[in-house]
C-alpha positions in Angstrom: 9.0 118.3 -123.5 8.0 121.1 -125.4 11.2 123.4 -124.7 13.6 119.9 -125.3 12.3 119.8 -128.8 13.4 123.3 -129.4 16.3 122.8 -128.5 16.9 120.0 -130.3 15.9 122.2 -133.8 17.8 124.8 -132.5 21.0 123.0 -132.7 20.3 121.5 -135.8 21.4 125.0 -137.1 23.8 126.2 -134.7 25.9 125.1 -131.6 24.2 126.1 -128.6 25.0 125.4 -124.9 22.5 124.8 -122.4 22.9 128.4 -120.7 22.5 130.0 -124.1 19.2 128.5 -125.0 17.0 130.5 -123.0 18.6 134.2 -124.3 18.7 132.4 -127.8 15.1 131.5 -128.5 13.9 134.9 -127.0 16.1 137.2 -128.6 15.1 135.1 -132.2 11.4 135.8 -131.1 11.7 139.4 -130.1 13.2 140.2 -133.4 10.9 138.1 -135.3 8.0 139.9 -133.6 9.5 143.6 -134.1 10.6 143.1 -138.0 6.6 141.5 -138.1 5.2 144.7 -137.0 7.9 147.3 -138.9 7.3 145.0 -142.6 3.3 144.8 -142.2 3.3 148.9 -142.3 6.4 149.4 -144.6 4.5 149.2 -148.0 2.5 151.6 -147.2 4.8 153.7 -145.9 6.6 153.5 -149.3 3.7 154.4 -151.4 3.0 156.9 -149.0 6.6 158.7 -149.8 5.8 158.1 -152.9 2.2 159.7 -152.9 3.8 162.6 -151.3 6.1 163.4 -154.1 10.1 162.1 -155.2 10.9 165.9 -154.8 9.7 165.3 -151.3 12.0 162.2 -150.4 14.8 164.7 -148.5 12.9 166.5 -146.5 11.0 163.6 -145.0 14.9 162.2 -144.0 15.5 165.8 -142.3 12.7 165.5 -140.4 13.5 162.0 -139.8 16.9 163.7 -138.6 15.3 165.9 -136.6 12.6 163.8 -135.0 15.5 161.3 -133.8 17.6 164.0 -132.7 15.1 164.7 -130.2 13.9 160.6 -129.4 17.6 159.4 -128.5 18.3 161.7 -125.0 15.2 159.7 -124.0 15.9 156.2 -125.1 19.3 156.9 -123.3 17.6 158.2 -120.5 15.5 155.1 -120.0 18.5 152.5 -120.2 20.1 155.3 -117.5 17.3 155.5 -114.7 18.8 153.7 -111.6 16.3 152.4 -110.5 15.0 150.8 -113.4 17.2 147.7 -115.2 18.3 147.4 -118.2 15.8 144.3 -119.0 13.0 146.1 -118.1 14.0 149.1 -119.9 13.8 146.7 -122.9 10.3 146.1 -122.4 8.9 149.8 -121.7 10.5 150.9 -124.9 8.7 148.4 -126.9 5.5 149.0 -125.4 5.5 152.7 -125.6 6.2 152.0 -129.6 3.4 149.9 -129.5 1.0 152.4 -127.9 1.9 155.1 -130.3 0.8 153.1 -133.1 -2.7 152.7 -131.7 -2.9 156.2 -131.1 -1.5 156.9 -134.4 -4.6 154.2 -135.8 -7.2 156.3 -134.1 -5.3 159.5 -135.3 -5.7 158.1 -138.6 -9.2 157.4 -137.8 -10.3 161.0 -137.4 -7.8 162.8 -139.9 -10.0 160.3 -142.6 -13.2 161.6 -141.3 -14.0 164.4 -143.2 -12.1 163.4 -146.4 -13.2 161.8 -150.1 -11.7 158.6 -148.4 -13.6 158.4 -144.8 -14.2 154.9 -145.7 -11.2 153.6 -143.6 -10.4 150.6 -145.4 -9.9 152.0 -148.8 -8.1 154.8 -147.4 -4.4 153.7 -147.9 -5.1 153.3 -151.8 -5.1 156.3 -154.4 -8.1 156.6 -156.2 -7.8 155.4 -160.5 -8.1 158.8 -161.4 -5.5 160.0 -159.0 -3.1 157.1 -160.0 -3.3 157.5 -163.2 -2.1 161.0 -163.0 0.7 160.2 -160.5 3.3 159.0 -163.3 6.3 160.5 -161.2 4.6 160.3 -157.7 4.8 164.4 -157.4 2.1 164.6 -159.7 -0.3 162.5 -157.5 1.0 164.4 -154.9 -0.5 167.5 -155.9 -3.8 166.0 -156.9 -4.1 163.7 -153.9 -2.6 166.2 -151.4 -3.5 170.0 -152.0 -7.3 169.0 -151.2 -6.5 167.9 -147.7 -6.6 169.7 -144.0 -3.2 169.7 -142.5 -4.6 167.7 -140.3 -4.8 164.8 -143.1 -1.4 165.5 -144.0 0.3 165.4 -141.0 -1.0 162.5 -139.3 0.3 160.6 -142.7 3.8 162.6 -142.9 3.9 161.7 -138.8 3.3 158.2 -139.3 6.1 158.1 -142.4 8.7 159.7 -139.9 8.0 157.4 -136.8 7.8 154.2 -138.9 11.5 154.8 -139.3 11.9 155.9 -135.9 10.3 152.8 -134.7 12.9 150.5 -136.5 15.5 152.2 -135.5 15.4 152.7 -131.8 13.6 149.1 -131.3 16.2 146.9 -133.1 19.5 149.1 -131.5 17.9 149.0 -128.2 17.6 144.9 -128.3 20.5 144.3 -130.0 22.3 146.4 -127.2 20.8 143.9 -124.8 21.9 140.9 -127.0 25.1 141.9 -127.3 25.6 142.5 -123.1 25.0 138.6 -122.5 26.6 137.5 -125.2 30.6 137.5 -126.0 32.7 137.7 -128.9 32.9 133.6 -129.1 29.6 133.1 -128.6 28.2 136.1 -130.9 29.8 134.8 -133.8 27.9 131.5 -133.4 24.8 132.5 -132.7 24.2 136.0 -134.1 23.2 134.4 -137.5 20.2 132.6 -136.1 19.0 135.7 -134.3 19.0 137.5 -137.1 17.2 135.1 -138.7 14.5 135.6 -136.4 14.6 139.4 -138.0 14.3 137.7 -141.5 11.3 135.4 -140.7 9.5 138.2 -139.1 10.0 140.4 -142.4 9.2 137.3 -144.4 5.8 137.0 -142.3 5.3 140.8 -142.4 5.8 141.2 -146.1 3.1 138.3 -146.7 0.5 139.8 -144.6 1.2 142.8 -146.1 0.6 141.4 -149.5 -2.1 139.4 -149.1 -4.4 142.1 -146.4 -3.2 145.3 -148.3 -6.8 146.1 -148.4 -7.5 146.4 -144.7 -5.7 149.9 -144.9 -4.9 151.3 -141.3 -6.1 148.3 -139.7 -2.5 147.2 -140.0 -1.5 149.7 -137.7 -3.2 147.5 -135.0 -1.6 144.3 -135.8 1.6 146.2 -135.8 1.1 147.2 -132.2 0.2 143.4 -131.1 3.4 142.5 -132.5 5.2 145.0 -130.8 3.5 143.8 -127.7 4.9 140.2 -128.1 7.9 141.8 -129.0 7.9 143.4 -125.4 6.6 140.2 -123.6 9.6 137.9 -125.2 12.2 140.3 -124.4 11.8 139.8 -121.0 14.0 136.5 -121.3 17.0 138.2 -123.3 18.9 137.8 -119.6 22.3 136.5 -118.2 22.7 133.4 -116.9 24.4 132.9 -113.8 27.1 131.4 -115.3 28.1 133.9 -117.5 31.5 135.0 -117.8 32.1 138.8 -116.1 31.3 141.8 -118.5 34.5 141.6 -121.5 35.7 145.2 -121.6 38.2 146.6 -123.9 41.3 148.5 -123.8 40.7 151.6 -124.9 37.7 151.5 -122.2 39.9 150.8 -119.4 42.7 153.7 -121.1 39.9 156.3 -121.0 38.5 155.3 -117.3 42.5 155.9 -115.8 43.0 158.6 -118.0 39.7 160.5 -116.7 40.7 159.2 -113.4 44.0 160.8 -113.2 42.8 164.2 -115.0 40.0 164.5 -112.1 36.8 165.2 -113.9 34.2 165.1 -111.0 32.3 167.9 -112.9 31.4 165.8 -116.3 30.8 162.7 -114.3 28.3 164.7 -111.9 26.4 166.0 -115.4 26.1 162.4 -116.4 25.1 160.9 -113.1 22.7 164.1 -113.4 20.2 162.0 -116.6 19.6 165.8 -118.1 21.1 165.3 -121.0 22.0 161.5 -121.3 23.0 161.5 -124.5 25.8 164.1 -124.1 27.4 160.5 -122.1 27.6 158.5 -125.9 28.6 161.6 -127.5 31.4 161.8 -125.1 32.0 157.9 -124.9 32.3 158.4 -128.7 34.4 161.3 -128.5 36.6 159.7 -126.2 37.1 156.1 -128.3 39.3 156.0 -131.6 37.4 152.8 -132.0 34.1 154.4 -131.7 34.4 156.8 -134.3 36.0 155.1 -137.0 32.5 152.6 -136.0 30.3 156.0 -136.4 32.0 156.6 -139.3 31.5 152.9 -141.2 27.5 153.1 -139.9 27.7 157.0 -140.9 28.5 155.4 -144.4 26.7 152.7 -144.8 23.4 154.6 -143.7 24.6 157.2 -146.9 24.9 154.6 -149.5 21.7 152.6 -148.5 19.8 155.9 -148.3 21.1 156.7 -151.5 19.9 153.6 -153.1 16.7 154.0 -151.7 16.2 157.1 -153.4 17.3 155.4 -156.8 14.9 152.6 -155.9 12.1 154.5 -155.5 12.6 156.9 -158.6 13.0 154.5 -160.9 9.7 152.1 -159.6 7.8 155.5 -159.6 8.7 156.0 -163.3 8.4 153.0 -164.5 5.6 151.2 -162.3 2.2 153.8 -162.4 -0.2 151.8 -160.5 -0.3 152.6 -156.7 -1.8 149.2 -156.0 1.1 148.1 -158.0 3.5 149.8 -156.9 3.1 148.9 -153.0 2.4 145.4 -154.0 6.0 145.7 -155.6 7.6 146.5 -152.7 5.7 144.0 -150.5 7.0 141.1 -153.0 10.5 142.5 -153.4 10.7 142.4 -149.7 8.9 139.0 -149.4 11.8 137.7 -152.2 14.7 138.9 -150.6 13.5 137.7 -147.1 14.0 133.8 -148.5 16.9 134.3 -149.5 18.5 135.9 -146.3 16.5 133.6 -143.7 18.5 130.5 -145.5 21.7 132.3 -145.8 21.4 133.3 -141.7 20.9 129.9 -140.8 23.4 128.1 -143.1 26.1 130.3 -144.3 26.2 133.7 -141.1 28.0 131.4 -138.4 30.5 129.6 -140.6 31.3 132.9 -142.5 32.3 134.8 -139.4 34.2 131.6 -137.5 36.2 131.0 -141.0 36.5 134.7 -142.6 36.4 136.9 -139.9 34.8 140.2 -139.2 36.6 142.4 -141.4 35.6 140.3 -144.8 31.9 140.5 -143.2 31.8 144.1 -142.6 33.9 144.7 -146.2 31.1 142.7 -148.2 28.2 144.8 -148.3 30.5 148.1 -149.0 31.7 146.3 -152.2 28.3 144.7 -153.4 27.0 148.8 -153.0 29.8 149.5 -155.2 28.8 146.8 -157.8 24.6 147.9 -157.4 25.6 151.7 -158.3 27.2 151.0 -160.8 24.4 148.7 -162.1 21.9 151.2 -161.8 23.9 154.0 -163.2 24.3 151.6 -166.6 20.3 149.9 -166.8 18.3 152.2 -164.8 14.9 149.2 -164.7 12.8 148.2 -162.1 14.1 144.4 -162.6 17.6 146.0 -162.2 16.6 147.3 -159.3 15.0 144.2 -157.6 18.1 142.1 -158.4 20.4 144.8 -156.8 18.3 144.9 -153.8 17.8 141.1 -153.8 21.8 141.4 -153.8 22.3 144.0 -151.3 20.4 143.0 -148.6 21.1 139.6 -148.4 24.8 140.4 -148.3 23.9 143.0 -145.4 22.1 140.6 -143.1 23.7 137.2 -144.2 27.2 138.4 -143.6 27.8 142.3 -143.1 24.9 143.3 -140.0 25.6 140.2 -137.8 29.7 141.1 -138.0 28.6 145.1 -137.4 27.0 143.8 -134.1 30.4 141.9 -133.2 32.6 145.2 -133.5 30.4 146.0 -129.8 31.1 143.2 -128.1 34.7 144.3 -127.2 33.4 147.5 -125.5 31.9 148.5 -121.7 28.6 148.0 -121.1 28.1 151.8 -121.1 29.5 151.8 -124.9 27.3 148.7 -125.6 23.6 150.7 -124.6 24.2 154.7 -124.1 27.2 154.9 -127.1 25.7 152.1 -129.6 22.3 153.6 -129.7 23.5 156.7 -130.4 25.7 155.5 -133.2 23.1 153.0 -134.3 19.6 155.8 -133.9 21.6 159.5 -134.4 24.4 158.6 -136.5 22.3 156.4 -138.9 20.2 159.5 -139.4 22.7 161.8 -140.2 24.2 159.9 -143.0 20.5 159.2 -144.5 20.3 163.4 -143.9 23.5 163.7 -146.4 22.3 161.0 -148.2 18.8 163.2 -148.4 21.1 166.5 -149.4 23.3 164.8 -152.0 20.5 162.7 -153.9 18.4 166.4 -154.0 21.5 168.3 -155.3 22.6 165.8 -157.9 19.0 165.4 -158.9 18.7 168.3 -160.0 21.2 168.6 -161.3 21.0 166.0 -163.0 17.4 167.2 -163.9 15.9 164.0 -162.6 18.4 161.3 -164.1 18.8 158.4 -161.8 21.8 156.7 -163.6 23.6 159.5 -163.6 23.3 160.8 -160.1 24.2 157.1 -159.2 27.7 157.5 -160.0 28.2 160.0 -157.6 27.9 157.7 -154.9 30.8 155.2 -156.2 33.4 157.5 -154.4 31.7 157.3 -151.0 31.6 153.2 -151.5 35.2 153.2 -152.1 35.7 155.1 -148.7 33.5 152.6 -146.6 35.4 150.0 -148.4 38.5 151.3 -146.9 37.0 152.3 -143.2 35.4 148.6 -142.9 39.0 146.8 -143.8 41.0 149.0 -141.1 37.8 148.4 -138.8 37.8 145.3 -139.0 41.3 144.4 -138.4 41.1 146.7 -135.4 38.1 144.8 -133.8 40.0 141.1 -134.3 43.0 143.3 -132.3 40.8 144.4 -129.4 39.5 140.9 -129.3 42.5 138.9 -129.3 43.9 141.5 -126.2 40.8 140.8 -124.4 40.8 137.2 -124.8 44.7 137.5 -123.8 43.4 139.8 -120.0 40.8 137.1 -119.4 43.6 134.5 -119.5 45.9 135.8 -117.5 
């Protein structure tokens, strides 16, 4: 009675059939439980970059780089063990996230003991004095850091760098499983209301994050129950017997006859191997027009965003110098921009892709980034900043993110979990590296002028602009050749 009524809401919002209920609900729930858990620890791992200093904004996204770099050949590897499947793979890669956030709790724990803030609650927060002196964030930074053990400081800089991580590999991983049972017809339908399962989770997460601020680390531990719930409802994210037989595209089937007929028994055996398993989506990528010119629109799009974080962050640190009111700034910026994109992702996401396509999706966001840059360059304010984020994001996840997921569905099922985590996890990170490198240049060259160092990033926009058009148009080829095979 219970699941009928679902149902029934469900398809108030979207057009559902009966086999697609089941994968529906749990992939909207698996989301909604991972965004929870990543938006109750975000604030404070934006004060925290800040608390460690602007100038130190880069090298946290190298070692970001880095740290991922190393995390990927192992997230492969699990989607790659044969005698594991690909469902439970799912599940063991959200519970190991939501183990290391315990152990990073207790960490937290004992780096706190010995410090002017052992009293664990109050430990997220700067003390007055401190925050009064941390006008540009590096300033607090020296007062609130140079006092510590490196023990102090590098279960906090840990925690910044696998925050990220945790985002990253968790939300490619599941929508690589999303996108395996689901096809292009049905994924432009339906995608919108699983992201809005994302959106409601960063909705709830941003609240509780607002309103228990106070309870410091603690948040770590509702974070891992999350992520727990996260791995229990991803257990349903399955095939049903009815579905159609994996779609695969052209350019797949090209690249399987021509590594057929050149005889490669050595690079198959080093994949079969699992010693590297990430070497298999560097070469699926390699191998795949399609792949890169994808690598290189999320290659660009993690630049520009990365970018604009930087410009976010510099101008609430100069012009908000409260701690408390500065991570109660991002919590309600979040909070805000989460209304906004849960109603556009249940009304506007499906229609938008049926009627306009892919390639105006994936175009959108690469022109409002254009249009925020600019903005920022010209009125360099924290209201400035909340509209162009308010902007930004909801265009990303309304419209943009949902057709990104749709360029996969017209690839192998190899492509869709060993080649689109590496785009989605290493590639991601190497733009938000160059991102890191340009905003630190230009910075200082700029000798610390956001608006000015915001123009520099208009070319790149114009470029993604470009890449996301021919993209797009590619994809809506692939598909229509597919859909053409299938038929005959």
């Amino acid at each position: 009675m219970g699941r009928s009524r679902l149902d029934a809401l469900v398809s108030v919002f979207v057009t559902v059939h009966p086999h697609e209920s089941s994968a529906l609900l749990h992939s909207f729930f698996c989301f909604f439980f991972i965004l929870s858990a990543y938006f109750v620890v975000l604030p404070l791992r934006d004060e925290g970059a800040i608390s460690l200093g602007l100038s130190n904004l880069p090298e946290l996204f190298i070692g970001s780089l880095l740290l991922t770099v190393i995390a990927t050949p192992f997230t492969s590897l699990v989607f790659s063990l044969p005698n594991l499947s690909k469902n439970k793979a799912l599940v063991f890669i959200h519970r190991f996230f939501s183990v290391s956030l315990i152990v990073f709790f207790i960490l937290w724990h004992y780096s706190s003991a010995g410090s002017s803030t052992s009293n664990l609650i109050g430990s997220t927060a700067l003390t007055s004095k401190d925050a009064k002196l941390g006008d540009q964030g590096s300033l607090a930074s020296s007062v609130s850091w140079d006092n510590r053990g490196w023990f102090y400081i590098s279960v906090r800089i840990g925690l910044f760098l696998w925050v990220a991580l945790l985002n990253l590999i968790t939300l490619s991983s599941t929508w690589a499983r999303v996108i395996d049972v689901m096809d292009n017809e049905s994924g432009s339908r339906l995608f919108g209301f699983i992201g809005a399962g994302a959106t409601l989770g960063q909705l709830c997460g941003s609240l509780f994050a607002t309103g228990m601020a106070f309870v410091g680390p603690f948040l770590l531990l509702f974070a891992a129950l999350l992520m727990e719930l996260a791995a229990q409802t991803s257990r349903g994210i399955n095939c049903d017997t009815s579905h159609v037989e994996e779609e695969l595209s052209p350019i797949s089937e090209i690249d399987r006859t021509e590594h057929t007929l050149k005889g490669s028994p050595k690079s198959s055996a080093l994949v079969k191997h699992n010693v590297w398993p990430i070497l298999e989506g560097l070469w699926l990528i390699l191998s795949s027009t399609y792949l890169l010119h994808i690598s290189l629109f999320i290659w660009l799009s993690a630049v520009v965003s990365s970018f604009f974080y930087f410009q976010k962050v510099s101008v609430i640190a100069s012009t908000v110098t409260s701690s408390l009111g500065r991570r109660k700034l991002f919590a309600e910026i979040n909070s805000f921009i989460a209304v906004f994109i849960l109603i556009g992702q249940l009304t506007l996401t499906g229609r938008i892709l049926t009627v306009a396509g892919v390639t105006a999706a994936i175009c959108s966001t690469p022109f409002v980034g254009f249009l925020n840059l600019a903005a920022l360059a010209l009125w360099p304010d924290w209201m400035v900043v909340a509209i162009c984020e308010t902007l930004r994001k909801v265009v990303t996840y309304v419209v943009t993110r949902p057709g990104r997921e749709l360029l996969f569905v017209v690839v192998s099922e190899d492509e869709k979990y060993k080649a689109k985590i590496c785009i989605d996890v290493l590639v991601q990170r190497l733009g938000d590296a160059a991102a890191a490198g340009m905003y630190k240049m230009l910075f200082g060259t700029q000798n610390g002028s956001p608006s000015t160092a915001a123009l520099y990033g208009l070319p790149v926009c114009l470029l993604w602009i470009i890449t996301a058009f021919f993209l797009g148009r590619r994809q809506a080829q692939l598909s229509k050749e597919n859909l053409r095979l299938n038929v005959q």
